[in-house]
Every structure is written in C-alpha cells, then in structure tokens.
N, CA and C atoms of all chains as a GROMACS GRO file, in nm:
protein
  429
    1UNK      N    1   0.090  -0.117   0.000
    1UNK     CA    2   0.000   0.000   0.000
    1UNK      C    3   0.093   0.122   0.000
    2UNK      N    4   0.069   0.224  -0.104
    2UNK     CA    5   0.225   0.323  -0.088
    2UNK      C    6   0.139   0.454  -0.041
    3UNK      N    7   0.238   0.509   0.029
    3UNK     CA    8   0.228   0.616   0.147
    3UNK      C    9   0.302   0.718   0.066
    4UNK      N   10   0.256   0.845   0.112
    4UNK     CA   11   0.323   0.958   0.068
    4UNK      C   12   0.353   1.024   0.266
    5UNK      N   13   0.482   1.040   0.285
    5UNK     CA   14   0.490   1.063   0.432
    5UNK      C   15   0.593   1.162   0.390
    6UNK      N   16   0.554   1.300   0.508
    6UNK     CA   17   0.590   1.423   0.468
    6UNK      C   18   0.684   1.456   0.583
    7UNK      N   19   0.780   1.503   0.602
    7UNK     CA   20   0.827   1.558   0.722
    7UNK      C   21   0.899   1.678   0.713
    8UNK      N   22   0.939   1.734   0.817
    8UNK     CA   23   1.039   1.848   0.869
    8UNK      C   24   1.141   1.802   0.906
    9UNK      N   25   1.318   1.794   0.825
    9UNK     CA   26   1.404   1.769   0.881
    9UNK      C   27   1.484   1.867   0.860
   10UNK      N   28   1.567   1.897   1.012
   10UNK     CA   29   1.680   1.989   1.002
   10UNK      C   30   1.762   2.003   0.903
   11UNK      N   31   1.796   2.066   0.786
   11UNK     CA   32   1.924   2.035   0.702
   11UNK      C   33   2.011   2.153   0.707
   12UNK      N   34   2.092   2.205   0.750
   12UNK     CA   35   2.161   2.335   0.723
   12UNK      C   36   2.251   2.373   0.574
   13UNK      N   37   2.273   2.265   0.515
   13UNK     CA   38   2.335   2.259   0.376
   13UNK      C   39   2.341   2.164   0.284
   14UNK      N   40   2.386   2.166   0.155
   14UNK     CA   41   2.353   2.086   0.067
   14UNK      C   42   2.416   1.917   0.098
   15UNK      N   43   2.542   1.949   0.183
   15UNK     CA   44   2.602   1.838   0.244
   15UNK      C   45   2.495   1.732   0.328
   16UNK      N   46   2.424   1.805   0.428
   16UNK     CA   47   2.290   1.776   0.474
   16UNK      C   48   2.184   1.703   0.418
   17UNK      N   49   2.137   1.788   0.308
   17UNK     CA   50   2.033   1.702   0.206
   17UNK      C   51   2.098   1.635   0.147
   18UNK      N   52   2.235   1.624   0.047
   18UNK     CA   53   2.258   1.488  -0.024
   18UNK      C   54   2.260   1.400   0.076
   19UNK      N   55   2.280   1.393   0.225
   19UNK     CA   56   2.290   1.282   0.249
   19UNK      C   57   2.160   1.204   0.320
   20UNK      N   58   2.077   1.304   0.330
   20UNK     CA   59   1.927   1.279   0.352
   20UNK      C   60   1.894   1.196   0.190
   21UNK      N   61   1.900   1.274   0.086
   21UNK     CA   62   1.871   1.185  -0.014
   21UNK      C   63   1.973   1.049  -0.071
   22UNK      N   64   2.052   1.051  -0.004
   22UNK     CA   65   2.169   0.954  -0.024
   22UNK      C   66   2.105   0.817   0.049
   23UNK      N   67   2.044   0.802   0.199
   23UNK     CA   68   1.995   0.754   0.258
   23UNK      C   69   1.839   0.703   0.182
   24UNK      N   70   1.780   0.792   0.146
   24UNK     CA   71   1.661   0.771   0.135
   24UNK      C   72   1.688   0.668  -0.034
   25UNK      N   73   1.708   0.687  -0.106
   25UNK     CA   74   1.799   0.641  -0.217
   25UNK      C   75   1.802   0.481  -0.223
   26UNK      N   76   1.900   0.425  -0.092
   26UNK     CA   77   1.904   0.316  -0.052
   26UNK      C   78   1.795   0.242   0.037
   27UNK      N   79   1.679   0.322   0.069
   27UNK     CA   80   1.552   0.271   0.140
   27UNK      C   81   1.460   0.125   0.055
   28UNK      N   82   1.428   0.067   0.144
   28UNK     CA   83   1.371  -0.017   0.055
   28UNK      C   84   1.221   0.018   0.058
   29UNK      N   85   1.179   0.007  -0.050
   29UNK     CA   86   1.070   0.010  -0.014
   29UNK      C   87   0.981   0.188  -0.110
   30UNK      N   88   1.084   0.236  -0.113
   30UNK     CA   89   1.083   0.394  -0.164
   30UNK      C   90   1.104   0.392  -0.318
   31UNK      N   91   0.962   0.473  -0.344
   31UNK     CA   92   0.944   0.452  -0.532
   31UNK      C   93   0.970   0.598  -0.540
   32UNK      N   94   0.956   0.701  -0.487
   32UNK     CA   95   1.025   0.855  -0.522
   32UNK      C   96   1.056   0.918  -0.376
   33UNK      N   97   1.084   1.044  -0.390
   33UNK     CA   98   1.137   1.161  -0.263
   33UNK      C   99   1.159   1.243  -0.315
   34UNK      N  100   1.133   1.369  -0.255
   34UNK     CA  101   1.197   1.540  -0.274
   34UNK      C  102   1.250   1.571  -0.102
   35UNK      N  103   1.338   1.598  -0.151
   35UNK     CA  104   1.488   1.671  -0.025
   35UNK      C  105   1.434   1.798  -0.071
   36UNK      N  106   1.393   1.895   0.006
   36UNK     CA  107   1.403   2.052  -0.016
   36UNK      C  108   1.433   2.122   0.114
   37UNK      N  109   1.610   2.142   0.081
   37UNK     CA  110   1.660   2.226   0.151
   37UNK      C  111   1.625   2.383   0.222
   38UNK      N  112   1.560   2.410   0.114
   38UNK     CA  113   1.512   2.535   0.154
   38UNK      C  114   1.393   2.568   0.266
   39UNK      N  115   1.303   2.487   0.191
   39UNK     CA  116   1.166   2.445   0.314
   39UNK      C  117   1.194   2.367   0.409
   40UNK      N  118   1.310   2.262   0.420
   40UNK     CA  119   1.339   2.153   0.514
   40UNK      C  120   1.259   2.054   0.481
   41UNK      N  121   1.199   2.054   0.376
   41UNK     CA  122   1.021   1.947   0.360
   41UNK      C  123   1.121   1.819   0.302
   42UNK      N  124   1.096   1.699   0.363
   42UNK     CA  125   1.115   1.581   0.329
   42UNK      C  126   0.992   1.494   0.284
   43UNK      N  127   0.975   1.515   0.113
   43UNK     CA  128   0.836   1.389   0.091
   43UNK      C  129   0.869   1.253   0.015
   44UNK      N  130   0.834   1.124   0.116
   44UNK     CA  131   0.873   1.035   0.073
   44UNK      C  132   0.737   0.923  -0.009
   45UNK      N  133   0.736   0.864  -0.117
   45UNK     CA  134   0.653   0.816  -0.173
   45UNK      C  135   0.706   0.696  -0.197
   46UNK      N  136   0.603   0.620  -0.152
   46UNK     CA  137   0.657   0.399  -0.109
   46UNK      C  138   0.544   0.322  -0.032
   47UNK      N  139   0.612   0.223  -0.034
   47UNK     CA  140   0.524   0.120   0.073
   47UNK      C  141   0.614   0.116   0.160
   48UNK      N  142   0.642   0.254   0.265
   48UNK     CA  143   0.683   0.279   0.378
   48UNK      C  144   0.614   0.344   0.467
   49UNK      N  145   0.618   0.293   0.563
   49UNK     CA  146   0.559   0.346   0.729
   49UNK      C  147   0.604   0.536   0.768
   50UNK      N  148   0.517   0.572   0.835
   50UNK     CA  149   0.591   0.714   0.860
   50UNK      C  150   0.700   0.720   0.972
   51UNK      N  151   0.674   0.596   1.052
   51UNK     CA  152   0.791   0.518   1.126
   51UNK      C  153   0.934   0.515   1.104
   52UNK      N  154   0.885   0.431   0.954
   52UNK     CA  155   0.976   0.334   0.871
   52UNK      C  156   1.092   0.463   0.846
   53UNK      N  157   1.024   0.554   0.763
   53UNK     CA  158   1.070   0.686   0.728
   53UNK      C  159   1.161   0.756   0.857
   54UNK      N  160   1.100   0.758   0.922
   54UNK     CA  161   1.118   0.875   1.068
   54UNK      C  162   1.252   0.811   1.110
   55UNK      N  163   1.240   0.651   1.157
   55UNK     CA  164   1.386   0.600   1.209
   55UNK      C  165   1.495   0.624   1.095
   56UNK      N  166   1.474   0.578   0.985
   56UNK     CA  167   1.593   0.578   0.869
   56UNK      C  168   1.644   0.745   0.845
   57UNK      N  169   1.565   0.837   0.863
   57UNK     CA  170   1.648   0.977   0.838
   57UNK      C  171   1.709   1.023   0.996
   58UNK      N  172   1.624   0.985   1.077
   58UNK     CA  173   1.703   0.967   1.242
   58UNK      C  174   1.806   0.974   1.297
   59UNK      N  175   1.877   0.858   1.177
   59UNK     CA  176   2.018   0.801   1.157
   59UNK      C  177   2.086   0.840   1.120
   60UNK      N  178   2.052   0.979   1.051
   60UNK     CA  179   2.151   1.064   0.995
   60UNK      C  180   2.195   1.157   1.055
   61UNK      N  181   2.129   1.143   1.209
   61UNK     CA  182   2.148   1.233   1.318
   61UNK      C  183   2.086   1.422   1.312
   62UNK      N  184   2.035   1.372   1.205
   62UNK     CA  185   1.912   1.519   1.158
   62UNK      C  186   1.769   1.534   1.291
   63UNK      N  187   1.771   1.589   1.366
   63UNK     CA  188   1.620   1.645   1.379
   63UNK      C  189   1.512   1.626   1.317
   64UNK      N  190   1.429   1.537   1.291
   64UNK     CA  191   1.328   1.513   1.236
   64UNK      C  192   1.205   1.528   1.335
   65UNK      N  193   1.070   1.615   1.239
   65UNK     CA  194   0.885   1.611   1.281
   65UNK      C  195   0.807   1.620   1.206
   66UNK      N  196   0.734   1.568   1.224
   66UNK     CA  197   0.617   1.573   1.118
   66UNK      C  198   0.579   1.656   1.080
   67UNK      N  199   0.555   1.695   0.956
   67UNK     CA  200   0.505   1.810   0.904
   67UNK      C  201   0.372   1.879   0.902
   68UNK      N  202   0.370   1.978   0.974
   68UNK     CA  203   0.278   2.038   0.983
   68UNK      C  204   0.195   2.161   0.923
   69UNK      N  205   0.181   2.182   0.811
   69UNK     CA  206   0.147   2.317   0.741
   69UNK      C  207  -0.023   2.323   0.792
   70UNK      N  208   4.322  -0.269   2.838
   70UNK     CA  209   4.257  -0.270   2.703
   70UNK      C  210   4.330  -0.248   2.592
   71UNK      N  211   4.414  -0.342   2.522
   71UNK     CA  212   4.446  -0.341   2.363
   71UNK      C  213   4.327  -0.271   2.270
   72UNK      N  214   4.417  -0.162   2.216
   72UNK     CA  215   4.333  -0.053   2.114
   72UNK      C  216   4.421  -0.077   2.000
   73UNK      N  217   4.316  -0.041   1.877
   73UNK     CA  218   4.331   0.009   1.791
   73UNK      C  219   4.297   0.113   1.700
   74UNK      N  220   4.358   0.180   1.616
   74UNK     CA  221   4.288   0.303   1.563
   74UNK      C  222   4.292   0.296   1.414
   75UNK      N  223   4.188   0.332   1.335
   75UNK     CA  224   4.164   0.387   1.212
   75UNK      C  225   4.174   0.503   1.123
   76UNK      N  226   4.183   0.503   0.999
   76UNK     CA  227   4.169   0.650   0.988
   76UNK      C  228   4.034   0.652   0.861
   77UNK      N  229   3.941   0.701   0.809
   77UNK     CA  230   3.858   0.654   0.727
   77UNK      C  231   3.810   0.763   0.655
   78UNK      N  232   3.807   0.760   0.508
   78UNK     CA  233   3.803   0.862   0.436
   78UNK      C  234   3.678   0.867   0.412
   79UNK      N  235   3.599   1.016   0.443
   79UNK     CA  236   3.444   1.001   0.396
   79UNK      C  237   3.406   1.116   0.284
   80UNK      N  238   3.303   1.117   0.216
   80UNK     CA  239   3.266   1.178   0.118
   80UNK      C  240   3.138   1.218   0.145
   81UNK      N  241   3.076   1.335   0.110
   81UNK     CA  242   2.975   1.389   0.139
   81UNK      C  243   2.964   1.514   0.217
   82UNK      N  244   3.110   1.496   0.312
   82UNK     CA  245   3.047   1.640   0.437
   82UNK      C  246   3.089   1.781   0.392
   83UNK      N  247   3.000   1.890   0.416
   83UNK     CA  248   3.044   1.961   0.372
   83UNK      C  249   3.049   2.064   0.524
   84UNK      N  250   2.992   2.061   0.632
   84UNK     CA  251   2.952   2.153   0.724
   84UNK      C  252   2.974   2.101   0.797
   85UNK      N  253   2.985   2.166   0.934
   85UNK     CA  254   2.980   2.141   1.072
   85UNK      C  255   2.901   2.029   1.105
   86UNK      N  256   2.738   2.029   1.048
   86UNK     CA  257   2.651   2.016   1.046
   86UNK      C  258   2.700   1.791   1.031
   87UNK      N  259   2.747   1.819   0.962
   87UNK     CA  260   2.739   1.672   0.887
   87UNK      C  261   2.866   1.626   0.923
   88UNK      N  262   3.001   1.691   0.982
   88UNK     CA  263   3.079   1.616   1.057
   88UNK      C  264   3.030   1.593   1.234
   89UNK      N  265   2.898   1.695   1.278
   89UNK     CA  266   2.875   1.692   1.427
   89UNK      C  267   2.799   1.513   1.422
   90UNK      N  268   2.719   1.506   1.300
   90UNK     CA  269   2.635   1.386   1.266
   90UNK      C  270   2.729   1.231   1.256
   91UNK      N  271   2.832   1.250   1.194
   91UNK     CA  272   2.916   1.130   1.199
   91UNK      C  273   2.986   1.164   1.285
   92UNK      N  274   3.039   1.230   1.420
   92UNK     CA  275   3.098   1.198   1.503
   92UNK      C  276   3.031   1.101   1.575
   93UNK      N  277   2.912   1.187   1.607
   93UNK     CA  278   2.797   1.153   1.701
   93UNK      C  279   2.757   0.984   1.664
   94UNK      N  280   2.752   0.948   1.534
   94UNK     CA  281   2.717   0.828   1.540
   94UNK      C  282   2.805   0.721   1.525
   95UNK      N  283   2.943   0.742   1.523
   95UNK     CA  284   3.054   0.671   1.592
   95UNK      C  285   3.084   0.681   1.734
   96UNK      N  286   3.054   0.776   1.801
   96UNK     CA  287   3.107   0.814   1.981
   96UNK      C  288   3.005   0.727   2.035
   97UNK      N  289   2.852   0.717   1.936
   97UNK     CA  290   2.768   0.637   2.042
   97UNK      C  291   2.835   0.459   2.021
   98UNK      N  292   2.888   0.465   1.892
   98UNK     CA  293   2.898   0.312   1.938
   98UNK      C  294   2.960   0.206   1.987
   99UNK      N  295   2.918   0.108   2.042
   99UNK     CA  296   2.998   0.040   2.198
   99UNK      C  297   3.162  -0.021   2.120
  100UNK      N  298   3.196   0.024   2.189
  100UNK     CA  299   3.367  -0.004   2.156
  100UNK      C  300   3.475   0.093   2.107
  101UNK      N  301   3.379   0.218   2.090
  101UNK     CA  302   3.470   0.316   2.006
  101UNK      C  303   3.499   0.370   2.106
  102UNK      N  304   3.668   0.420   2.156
  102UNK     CA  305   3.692   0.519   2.240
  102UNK      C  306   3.744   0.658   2.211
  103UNK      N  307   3.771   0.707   2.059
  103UNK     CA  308   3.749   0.821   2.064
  103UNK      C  309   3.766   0.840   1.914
  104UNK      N  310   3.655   0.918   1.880
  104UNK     CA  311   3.674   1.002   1.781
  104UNK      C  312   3.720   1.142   1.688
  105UNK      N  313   3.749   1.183   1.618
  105UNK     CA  314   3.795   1.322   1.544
  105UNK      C  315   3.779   1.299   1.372
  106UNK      N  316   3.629   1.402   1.367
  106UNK     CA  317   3.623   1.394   1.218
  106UNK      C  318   3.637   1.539   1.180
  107UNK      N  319   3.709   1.493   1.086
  107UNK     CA  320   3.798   1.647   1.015
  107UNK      C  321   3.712   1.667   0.847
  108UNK      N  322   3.695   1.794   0.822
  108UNK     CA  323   3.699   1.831   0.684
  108UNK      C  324   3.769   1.869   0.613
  109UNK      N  325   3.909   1.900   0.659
  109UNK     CA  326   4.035   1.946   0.548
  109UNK      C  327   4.134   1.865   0.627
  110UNK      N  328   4.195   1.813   0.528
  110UNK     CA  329   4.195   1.844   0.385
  110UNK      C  330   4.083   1.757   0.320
  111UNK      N  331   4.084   1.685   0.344
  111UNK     CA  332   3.943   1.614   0.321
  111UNK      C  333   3.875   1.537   0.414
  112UNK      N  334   3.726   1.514   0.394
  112UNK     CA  335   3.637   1.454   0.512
  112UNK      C  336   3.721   1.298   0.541
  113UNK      N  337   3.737   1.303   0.637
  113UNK     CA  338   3.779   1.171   0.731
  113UNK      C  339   3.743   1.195   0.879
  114UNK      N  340   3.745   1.055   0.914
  114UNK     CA  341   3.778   1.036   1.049
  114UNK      C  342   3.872   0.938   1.125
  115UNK      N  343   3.896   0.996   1.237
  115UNK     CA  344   4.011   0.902   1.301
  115UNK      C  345   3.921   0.813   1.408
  116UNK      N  346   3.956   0.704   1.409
  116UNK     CA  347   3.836   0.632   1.537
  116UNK      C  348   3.971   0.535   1.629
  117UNK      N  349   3.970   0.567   1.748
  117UNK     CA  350   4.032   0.464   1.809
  117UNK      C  351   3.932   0.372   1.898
  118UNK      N  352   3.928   0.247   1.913
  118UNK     CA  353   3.821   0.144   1.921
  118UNK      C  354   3.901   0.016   1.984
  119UNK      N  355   3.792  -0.061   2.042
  119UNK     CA  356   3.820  -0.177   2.109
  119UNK      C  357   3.837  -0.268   2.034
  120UNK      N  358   3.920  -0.342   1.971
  120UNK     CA  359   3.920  -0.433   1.853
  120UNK      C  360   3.810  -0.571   1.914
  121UNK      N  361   3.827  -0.572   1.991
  121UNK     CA  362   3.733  -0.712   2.045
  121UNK      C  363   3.613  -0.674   2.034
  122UNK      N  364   3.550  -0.547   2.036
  122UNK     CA  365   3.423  -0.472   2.066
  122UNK      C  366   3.349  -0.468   1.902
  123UNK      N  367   3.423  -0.352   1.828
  123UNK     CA  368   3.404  -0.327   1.709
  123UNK      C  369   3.493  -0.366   1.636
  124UNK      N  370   3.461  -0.251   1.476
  124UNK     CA  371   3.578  -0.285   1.387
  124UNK      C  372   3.554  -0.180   1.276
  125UNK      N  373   3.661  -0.140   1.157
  125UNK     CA  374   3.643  -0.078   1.066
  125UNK      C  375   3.496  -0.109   0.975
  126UNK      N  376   3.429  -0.207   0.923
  126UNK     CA  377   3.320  -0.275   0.904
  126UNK      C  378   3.188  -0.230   0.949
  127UNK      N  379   3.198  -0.190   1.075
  127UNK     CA  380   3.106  -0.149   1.175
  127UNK      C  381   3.115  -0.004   1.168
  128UNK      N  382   3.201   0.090   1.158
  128UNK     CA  383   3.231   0.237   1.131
  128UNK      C  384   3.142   0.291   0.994
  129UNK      N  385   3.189   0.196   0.880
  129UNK     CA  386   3.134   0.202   0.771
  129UNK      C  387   3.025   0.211   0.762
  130UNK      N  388   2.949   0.103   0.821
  130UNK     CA  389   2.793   0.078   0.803
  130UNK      C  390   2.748   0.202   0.858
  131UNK      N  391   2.774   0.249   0.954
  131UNK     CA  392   2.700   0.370   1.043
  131UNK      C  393   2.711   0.462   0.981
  132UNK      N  394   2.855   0.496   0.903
  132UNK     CA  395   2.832   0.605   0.832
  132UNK      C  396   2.790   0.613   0.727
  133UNK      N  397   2.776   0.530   0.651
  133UNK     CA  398   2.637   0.523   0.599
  133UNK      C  399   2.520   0.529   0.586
  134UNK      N  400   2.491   0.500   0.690
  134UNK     CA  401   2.341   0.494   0.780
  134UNK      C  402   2.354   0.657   0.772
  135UNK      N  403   2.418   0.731   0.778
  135UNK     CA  404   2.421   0.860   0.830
  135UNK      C  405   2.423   0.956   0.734
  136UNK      N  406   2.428   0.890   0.562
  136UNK     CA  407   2.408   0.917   0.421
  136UNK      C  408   2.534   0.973   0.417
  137UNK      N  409   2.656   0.944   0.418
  137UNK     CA  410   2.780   0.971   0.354
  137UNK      C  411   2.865   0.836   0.314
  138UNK      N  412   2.962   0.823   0.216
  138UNK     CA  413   3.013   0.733   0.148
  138UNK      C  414   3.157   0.705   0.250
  139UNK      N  415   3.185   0.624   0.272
  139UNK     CA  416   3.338   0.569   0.401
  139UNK      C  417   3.405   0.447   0.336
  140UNK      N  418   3.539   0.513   0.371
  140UNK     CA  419   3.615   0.387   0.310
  140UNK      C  420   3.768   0.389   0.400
  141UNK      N  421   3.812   0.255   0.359
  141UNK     CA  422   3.957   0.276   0.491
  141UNK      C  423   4.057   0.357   0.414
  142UNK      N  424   4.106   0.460   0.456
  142UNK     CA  425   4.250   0.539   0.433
  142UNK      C  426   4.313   0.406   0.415
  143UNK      N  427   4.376   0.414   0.305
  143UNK     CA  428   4.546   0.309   0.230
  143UNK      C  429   4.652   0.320   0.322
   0.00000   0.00000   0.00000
C-alpha cells in the first residue's frame, strides 16, 4: 500500500540534504522523494511506514517532525 | 585494554553540520573510544576502538546509515 509521508528535517546545507537523499535512495521500499533544503520538507513516496521513514532519516542524526502546514 | 585506531576517508560532508552527525554516530557506538572527524583536507575520520568490541566494518555501516560514502585510508 504506498504512502506519501511528509516531514520536517533539520538540514543546514547541501552536504545535509545529499545525504538525507543519499539515505533515502538506498531505502527499501521507496518509489520517489523530494529533499528541499530550503523548506526543510522531506516527501517520501513507497510502501513505507511514517515510522519506517522517521527511524531511517534519524540516523543521519538530523532532527526530524512531522510536518505540519 | 588493547586498542586500535583507524583513519577513514568520507565523502559527502560539507559543514559542521554533517561532521557533528558522523561523530555523534561513531562516539555512540559500543567499543569506540574516541573520535575526530575532520573536513580538510578532506572529510575523514580518526576512530580509536576496542578491537574485540568493534571494527572498521562497523564504522562504515554507520556512516552510511548517516548518508555519507566511508572507506579505509590506504
């Protein structure tokens, strides 16, 4: 069942997001993503959990929350 | 305690930001006793570690996990 799961992660630079999208990249489970540095908006599109999502960018030692607009 | 130390070349960091991230997720793990990740001249880190505990193998994976590319200094 594929999920579109949105979040807020800290990135301060492009070093930041490639490796947010570097990570997400190697996810299983993940059929697209947009990294936007500027907004901080992380949207991930898959048959992944918002969980699934939340622990794996976690790991990158980024600040991650759910997005709230 | 017999130590050993590494030195490991990484790719990706460009900021504070992303060497505070791979320190942090080598210092947490069990066996490592100290870390220093540098950006110049180029991204590396030095890890000294419990060889019985961890290992270069185990450095890698994490920093990975942490979305940057690691490999052992020659």
């Amino acid at each position: 069942m594929t999920n579109t799961v949105i979040l807020k992660v800290a990135m301060m630079c492009t070093g930041c997001s490639g490796a947010v999208e570097r990570v997400l990249s190697k996810m299983e489970g993940v059929q697209s993503f947009d990294v936007n540095l500027e907004t901080q908006k992380v949207t991930v599109v898959g048959t992944v959990t918002h969980e699934e999502v939340v622990t794996k960018i976690a790991k990158t030692g980024k600040a991650v929350e759910p997005w709230s607009d | 305690v017999e130590e050993s130390s590494v030195r490991l070349l990484i790719e990706g960091m460009t900021c504070s930001a992303c060497t505070g991230a791979v320190e942090r997720a080598l210092t947490e793990m069990n066996g490592v006793e100290a870390v220093s990740v540098s950006l110049l001249p180029e991204g590396s880190a030095e890890v000294r570690f419990n060889p019985d505990l961890t290992g270069p193998r185990d450095f890698i994976e994490v920093i990975e996990d942490a979305g940057f590319d690691a490999r052992i200094s020659s």
